[in-house]
N, C-alpha and C positions, 0 to 999 in steps of 0.2 A: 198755111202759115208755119215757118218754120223759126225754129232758134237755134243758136251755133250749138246746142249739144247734139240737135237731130238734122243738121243740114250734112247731105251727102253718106246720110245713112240707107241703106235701102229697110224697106219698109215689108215687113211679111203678115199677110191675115190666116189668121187659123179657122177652117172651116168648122163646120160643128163636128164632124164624122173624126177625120182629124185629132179630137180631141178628146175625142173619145179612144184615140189607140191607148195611152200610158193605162187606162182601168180596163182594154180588152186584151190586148198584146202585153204588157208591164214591158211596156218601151221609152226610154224616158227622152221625151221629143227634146227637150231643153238643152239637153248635152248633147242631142246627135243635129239637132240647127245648127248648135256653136260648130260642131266637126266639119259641118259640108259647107257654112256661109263662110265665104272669101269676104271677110271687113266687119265693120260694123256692123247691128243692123237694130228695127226695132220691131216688136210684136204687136199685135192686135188685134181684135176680131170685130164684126159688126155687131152694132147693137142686137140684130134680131137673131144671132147665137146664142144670146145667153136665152131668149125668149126659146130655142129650141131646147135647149141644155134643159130649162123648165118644166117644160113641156114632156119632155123622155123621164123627167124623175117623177110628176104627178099622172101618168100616163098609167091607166088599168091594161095596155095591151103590151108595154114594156115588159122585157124580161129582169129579173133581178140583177141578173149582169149589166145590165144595157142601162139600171138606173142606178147603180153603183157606179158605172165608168161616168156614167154623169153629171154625178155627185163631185165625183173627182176630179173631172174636167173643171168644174166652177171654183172648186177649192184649189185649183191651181192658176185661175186665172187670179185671184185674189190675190192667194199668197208672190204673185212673181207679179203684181199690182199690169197685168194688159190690160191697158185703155181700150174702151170699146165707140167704134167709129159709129155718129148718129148718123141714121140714114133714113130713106123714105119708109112709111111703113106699109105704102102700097103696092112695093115690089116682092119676089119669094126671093130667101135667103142666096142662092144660087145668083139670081140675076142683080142682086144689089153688089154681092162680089166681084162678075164680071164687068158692073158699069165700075165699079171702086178699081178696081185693076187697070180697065182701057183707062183709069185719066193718069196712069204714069206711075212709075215707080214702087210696083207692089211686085210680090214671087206672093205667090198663092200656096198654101198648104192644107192641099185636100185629097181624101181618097176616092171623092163622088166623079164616077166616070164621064156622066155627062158633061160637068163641070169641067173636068181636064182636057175630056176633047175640044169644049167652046174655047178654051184658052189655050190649046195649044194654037188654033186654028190662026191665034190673033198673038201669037207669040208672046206669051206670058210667059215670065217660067215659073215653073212650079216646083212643091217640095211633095214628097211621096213617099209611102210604108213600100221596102220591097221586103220580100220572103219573111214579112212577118216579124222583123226583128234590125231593119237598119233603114235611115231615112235617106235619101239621095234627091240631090237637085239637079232638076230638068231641065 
């Protein structure tokens, strides 16, 4: 369902890894979406992101880094208010993104290789970390 502020917007989800660049790399994804997306567009992640985001900051096998950038990931999804898409809670994160992506109109933003290759394969495009410091669309 759409309304005229969000019709003919394209639509981008922020994987978990992804979100974790601005707290590993200090790369600020927000200005470099706006640089590379041609129009409009809106953000979002799945619900079971923030279950992972969770999960890495209460996690004994995290590193400090890894639960600081995670911290941060959530503190940015709030502060720039992304909606997060309800989804089944019987799929893994990975596969609820690529069934969210095949039903139209998403560019995926992740660094997870598996995931990039299942969606190149089915022509998704995607957003992506190059050399650590600029984001470019697929």
């Amino acid at each position: 369902m759409t309304d005229r502020h969000t019709a003919g917007r394209q639509k981008v989800i922020l994987d978990t890894n992804f979100l974790l660049i601005p707290g590993q790399f200090k790369v600020d994804i927000f200005s470099e979406i706006d640089r590379i997306m041609p129009g409009k567009y809106d953000l979002c992640v799945i619900d079971r992101t923030l279950d992972e985001l969770e999960g890495i900051i209460n996690s004994g096998e995290a590193s400090g880094a890894d639960k600081a950038a995670a911290k941060l990931a959530k503190a940015l999804i709030k502060a720039k208010q992304i909606p997060a898409l309800k989804t089944e809670k019987n799929l893994n994160v990975d596969n609820l993104i690529k069934k969210q992506a095949l039903q139209g109109g998403y560019i995926v933003a992740t660094q997870d290789r598996a995931l990039k290759s299942a969606l190149k394969e089915k022509n998704i495009p995607l957003i992506v970390l190059r050399q650590k410091k600029h984001l470019k669309l697929l």
